[in-house]
C-alpha positions as CSV (number, residue, x, y, z in Angstrom):
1,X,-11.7,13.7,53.0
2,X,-11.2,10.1,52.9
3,X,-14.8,9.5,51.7
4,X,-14.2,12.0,48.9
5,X,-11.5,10.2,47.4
6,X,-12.7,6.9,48.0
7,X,-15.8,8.1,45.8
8,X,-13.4,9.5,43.4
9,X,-11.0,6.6,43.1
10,X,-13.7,4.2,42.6
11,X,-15.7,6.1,40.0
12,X,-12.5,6.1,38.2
13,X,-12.3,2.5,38.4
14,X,-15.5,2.5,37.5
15,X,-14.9,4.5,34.4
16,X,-11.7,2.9,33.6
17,X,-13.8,-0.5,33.2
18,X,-16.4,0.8,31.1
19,X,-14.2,2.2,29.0
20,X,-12.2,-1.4,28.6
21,X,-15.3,-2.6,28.2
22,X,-16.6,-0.9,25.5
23,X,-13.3,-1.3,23.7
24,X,-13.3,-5.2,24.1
25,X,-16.8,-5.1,22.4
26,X,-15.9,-3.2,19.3
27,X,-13.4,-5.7,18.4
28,X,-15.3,-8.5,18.8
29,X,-16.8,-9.1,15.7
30,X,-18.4,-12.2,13.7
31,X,-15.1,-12.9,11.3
32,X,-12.9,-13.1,14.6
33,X,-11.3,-10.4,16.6
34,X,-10.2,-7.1,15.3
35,X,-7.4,-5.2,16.6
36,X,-8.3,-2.8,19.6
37,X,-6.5,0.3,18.0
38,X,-8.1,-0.2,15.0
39,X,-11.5,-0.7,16.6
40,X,-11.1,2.3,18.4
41,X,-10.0,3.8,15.3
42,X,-12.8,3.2,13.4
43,X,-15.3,3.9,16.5
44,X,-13.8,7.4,17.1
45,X,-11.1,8.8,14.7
46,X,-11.9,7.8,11.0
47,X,-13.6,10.1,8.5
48,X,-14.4,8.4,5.1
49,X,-14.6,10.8,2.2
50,X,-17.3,12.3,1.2
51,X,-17.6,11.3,-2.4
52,X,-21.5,12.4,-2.6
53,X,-20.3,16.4,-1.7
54,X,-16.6,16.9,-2.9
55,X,-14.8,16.1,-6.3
56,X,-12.0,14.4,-5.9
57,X,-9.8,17.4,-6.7
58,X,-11.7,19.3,-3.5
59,X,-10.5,15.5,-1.7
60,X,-7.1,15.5,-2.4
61,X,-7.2,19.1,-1.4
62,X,-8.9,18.4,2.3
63,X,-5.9,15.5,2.6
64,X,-3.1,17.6,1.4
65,X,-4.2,20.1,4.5
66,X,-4.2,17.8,6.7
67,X,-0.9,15.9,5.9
68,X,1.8,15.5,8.0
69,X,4.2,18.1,8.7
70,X,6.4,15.5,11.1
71,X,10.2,15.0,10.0
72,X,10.6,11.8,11.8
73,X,11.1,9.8,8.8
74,X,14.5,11.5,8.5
75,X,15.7,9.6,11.5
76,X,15.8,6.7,9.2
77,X,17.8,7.8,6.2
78,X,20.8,9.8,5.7
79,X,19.5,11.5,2.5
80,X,16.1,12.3,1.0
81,X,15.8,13.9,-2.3
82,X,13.3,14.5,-5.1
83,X,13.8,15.2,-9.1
84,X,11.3,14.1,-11.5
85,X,11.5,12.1,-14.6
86,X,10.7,13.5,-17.8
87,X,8.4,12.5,-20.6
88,X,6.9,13.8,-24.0
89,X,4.0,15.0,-22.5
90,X,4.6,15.4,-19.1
91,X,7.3,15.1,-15.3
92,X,6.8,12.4,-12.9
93,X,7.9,13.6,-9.9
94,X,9.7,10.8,-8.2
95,X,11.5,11.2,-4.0
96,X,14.7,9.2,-3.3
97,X,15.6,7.6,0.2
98,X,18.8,6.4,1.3
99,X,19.7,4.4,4.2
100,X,23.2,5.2,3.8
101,X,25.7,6.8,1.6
102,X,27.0,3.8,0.3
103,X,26.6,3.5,-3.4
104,X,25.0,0.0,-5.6
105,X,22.4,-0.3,-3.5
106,X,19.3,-2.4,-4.1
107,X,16.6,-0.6,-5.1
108,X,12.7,-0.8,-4.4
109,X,10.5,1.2,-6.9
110,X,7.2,2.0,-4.7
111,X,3.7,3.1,-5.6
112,X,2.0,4.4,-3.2
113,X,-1.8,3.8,-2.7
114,X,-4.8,5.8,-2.9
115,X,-7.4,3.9,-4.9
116,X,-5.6,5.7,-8.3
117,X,-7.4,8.6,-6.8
118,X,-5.6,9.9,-3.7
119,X,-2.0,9.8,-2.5
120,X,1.1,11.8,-2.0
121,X,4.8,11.2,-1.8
122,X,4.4,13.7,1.3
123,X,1.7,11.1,2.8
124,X,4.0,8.3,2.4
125,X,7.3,9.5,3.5
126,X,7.9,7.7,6.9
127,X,6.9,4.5,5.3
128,X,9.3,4.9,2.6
129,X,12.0,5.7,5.3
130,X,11.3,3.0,7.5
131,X,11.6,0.4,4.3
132,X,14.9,1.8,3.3
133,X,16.3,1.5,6.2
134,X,15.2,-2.2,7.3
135,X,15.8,-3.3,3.8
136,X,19.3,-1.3,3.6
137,X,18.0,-0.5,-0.2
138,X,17.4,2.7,-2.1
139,X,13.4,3.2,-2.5
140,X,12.4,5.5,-5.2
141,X,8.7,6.7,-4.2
142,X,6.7,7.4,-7.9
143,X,4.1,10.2,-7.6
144,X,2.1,8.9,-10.8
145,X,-0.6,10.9,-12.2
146,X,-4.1,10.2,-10.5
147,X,-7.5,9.7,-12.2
148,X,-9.9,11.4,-12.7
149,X,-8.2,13.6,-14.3
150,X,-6.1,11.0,-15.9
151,X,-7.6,7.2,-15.9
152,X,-6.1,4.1,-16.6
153,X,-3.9,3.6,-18.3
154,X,-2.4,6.4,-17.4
155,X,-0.7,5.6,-13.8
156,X,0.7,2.4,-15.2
157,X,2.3,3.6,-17.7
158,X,4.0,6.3,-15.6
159,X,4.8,3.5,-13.1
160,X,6.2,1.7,-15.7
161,X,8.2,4.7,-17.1
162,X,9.8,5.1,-13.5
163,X,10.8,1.3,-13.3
164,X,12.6,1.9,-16.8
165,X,14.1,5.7,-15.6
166,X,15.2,3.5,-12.4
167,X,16.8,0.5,-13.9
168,X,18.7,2.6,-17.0
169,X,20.0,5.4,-14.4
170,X,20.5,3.2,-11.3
171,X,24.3,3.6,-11.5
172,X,23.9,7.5,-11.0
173,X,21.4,7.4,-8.6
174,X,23.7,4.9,-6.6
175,X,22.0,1.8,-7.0
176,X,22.6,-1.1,-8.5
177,X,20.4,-2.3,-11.7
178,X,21.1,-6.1,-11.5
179,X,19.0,-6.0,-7.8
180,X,15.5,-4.3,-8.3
181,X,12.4,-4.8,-6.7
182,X,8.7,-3.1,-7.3
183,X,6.3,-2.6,-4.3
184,X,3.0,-1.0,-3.0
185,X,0.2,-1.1,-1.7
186,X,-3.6,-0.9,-2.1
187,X,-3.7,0.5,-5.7
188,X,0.1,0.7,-5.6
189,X,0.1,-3.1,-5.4
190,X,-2.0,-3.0,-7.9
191,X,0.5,-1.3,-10.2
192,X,3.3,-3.4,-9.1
193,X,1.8,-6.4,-10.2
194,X,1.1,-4.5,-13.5
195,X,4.6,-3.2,-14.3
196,X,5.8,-7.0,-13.4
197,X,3.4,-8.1,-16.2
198,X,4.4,-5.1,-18.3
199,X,8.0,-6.0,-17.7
200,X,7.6,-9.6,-19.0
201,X,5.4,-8.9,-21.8
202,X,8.0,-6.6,-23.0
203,X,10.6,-9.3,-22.4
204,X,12.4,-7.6,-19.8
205,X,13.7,-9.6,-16.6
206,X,14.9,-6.5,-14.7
207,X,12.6,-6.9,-11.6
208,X,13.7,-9.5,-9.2
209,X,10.8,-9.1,-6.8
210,X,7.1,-8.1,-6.5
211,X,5.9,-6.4,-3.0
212,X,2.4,-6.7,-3.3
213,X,0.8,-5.0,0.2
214,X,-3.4,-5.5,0.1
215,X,-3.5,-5.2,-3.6
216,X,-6.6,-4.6,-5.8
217,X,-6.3,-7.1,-8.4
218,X,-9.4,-6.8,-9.9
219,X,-12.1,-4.3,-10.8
220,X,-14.9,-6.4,-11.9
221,X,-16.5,-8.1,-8.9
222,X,-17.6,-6.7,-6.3
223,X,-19.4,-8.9,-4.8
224,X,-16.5,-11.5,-3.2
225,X,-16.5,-13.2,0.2
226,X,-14.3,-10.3,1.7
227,X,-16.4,-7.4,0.2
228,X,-19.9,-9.0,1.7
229,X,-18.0,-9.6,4.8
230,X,-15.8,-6.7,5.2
231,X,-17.2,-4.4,2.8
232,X,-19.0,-2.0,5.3
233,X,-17.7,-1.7,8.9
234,X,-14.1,-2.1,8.6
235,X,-13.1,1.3,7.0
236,X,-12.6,1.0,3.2
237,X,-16.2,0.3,2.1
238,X,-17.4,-1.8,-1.1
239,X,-19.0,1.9,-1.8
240,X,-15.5,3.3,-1.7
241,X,-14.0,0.4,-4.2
242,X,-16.6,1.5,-6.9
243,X,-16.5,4.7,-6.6
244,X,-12.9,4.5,-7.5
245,X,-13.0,1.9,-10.1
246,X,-15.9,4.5,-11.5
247,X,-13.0,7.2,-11.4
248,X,-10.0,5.2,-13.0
249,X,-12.0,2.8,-15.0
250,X,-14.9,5.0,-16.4
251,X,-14.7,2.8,-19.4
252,X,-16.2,-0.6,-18.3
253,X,-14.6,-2.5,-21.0
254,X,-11.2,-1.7,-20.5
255,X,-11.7,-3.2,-16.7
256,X,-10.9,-6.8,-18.1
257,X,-7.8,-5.9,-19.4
258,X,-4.7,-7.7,-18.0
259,X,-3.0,-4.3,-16.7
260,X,-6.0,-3.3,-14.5
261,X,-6.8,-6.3,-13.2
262,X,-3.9,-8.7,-13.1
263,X,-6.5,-11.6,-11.8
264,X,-8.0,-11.7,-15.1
265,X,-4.5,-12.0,-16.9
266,X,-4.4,-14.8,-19.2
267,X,-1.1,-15.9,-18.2
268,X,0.7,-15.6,-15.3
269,X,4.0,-17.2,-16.0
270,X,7.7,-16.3,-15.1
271,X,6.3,-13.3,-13.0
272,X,8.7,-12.5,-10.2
273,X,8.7,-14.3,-7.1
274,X,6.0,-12.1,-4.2
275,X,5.3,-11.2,-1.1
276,X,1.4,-10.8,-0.8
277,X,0.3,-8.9,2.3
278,X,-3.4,-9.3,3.6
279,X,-5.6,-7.5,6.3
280,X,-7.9,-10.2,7.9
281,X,-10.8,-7.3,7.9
282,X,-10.2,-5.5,4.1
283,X,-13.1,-5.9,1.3
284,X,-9.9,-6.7,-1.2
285,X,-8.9,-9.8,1.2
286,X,-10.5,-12.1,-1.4
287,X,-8.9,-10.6,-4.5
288,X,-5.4,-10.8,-2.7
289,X,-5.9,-14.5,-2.1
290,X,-6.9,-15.6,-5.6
291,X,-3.9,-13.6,-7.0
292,X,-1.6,-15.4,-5.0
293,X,-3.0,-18.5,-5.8
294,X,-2.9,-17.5,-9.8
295,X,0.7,-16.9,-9.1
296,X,1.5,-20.0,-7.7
297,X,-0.6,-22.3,-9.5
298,X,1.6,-20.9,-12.8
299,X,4.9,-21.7,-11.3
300,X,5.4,-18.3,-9.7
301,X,7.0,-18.9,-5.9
302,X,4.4,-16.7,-3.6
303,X,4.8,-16.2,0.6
304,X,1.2,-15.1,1.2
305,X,0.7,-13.2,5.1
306,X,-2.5,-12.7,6.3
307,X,-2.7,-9.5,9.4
308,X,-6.1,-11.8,10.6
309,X,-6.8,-8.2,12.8
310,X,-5.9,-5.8,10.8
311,X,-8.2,-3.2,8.4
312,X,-7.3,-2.0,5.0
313,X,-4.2,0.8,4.8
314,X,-2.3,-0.4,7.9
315,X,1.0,-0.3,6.6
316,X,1.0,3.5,6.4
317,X,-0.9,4.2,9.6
318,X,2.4,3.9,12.0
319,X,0.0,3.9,14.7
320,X,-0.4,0.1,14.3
321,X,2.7,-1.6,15.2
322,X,1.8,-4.2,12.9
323,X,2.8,-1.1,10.4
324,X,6.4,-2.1,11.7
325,X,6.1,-5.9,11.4
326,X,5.1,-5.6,8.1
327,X,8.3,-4.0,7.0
328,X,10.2,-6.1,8.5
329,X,8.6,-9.0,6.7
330,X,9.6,-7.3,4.0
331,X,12.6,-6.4,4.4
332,X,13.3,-10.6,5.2
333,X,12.0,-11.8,1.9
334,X,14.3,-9.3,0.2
335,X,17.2,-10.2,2.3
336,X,18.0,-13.3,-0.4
337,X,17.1,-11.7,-3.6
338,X,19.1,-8.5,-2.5
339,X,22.0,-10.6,-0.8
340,X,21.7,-8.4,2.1
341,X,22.0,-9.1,5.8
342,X,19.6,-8.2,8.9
């Protein structure tokens, strides 16, 4: 009996090593060292769409199935609710979260991501959660309209028509209009940076603060440091970035405008100060970086963070506890421009 187990115990051992092992060598890669949940990850769990087979409407469809149905990101508010702003033409269906029940609260407009293509308020609920309650603000989550059924510039101007909904009923939703923020990531950052440049162009100062979490920035080059580096191994693919510039920008021209890629703006002054978020191993690394240094090189005050082991999307995969971190990075460089306290 003893010889049994002392087979048995050492073949766990055994197979405890090779699995640590194996693990250590997936994160070792040649740009430095990748973060062992995301290696296993990537090695084990994630799926990449399959753009060749599905439309994007069968996509979306195969996500919503799989979403979510957890209610942990209650635990973090005191009150969720949705209502949806109106337009001529169409309702943008927007989902409130409040830390407390404390009225003039700051308020952060987010975007979620999804390359223009994918994402749900569902998908981002817990995130949403988390970031009202660490930056004690009101976050209004905008479910814009998605290409391909409607391209640029149709989410922008839907995320800009829920900044303006927000700031002219912020009194009745409880929050206050003088303390407003815009955040996302991916192509949510992207459209925060827009609705920032919208804003100015349009002479408003009504945004305080830009949140801009692994933004696309541009939709022209392809062909960057990050996306040779990072653009095949790391999750989101340099295959994946076309294919959904192809579905939001199916007009090549309108890809150098200033409010799809904000890198190629002409003019990048009295933007509001940022907070750009990087993941050491995402093809839009490079993209992120030049924005930033855009931003400050026209006067524009900038904290840039670089996640050196983290992969595209990490923010909204609670898995990472870097998801965490990052909020509460967040939630700091608010704390002066909302006048809020820890």
């Amino acid at each position: 009996m003893k010889d049994i187990l002392l087979i048995v115990s050492t073949l766990l051992v055994m197979v405890l090593l090779t699995g640590f092992v194996m693990v250590f060598s997936w994160t070792q890669t040649p740009f430095g060292t990748l973060d062992y949940v995301a290696a296993i990850g990537l090695q084990l769990v994630y799926e990449p769409p399959d753009t060749q087979t599905y439309s994007a409407a069968e996509l979306r469809e195969q996500y919503r199935q799989r979403e979510s149905t957890s209610t942990e990101y209650l635990e973090y508010v005191t009150q969720v609710s949705d209502t949806a702003i109106t337009t001529a033409s169409h309702a943008i269906p927007v989902r409130l979260y409040y830390p407390s029940g404390k009225s003039n609260l700051p308020i952060v407009v987010y975007y979620h991501g999804g390359g223009f293509v994918f994402g749900t308020l569902n998908e981002y609920d817990l995130l949403c959660a988390k970031l009202a309650q660490k930056a004690s603000a009101l976050v209004v989550s905008v479910d814009y309209r998605l290409a391909p059924e409607h391209p640029y510039p149709a989410p922008g101007k839907d995320a800009y028509h829920a900044l303006q909904w927000v700031y002219q009923h912020a009194n009745t939703l409880g929050g206050d209009s003088t303390r407003i923020a815009v955040a996302g990531d991916s192509a949510g950052g992207n459209l925060a940076a827009v609705v920032s440049l919208m804003a100015r162009d349009s002479g408003q100062t009504i945004i305080d603060y830009q949140v801009l979490l692994y933004p696309t920035t541009q939709s022209i080059d392809l062909t960057t440091e990050s996306h040779q580096n990072f653009g095949g191994d790391y999750g989101l693919t340099t295959a994946q970035v076309d294919w959904f510039i192809e579905q939001y920008l199916p007009d090549k021209s309108e890809r150098y405008e200033a409010y799809a890629s904000p890198l190629l703006a002409d003019n990048l002054s009295n933007l509001p100060p940022a907070l750009i978020v990087l993941a050491g191993f995402d093809p839009l690394k490079t993209e992120g970086q030049e924005y930033a240094k855009k931003l400050n090189a026209a006067g524009v005050p900038v904290i840039l963070s670089d996640y050196k082991s983290m992969i595209h999307g990490f923010a909204n995969i609670p898995e990472f506890h870097q998801s965490d971190e990052v909020l509460n990075e967040v939630a700091v460089a608010l704390q002066p421009i909302f006048n809020t306290v820890p």
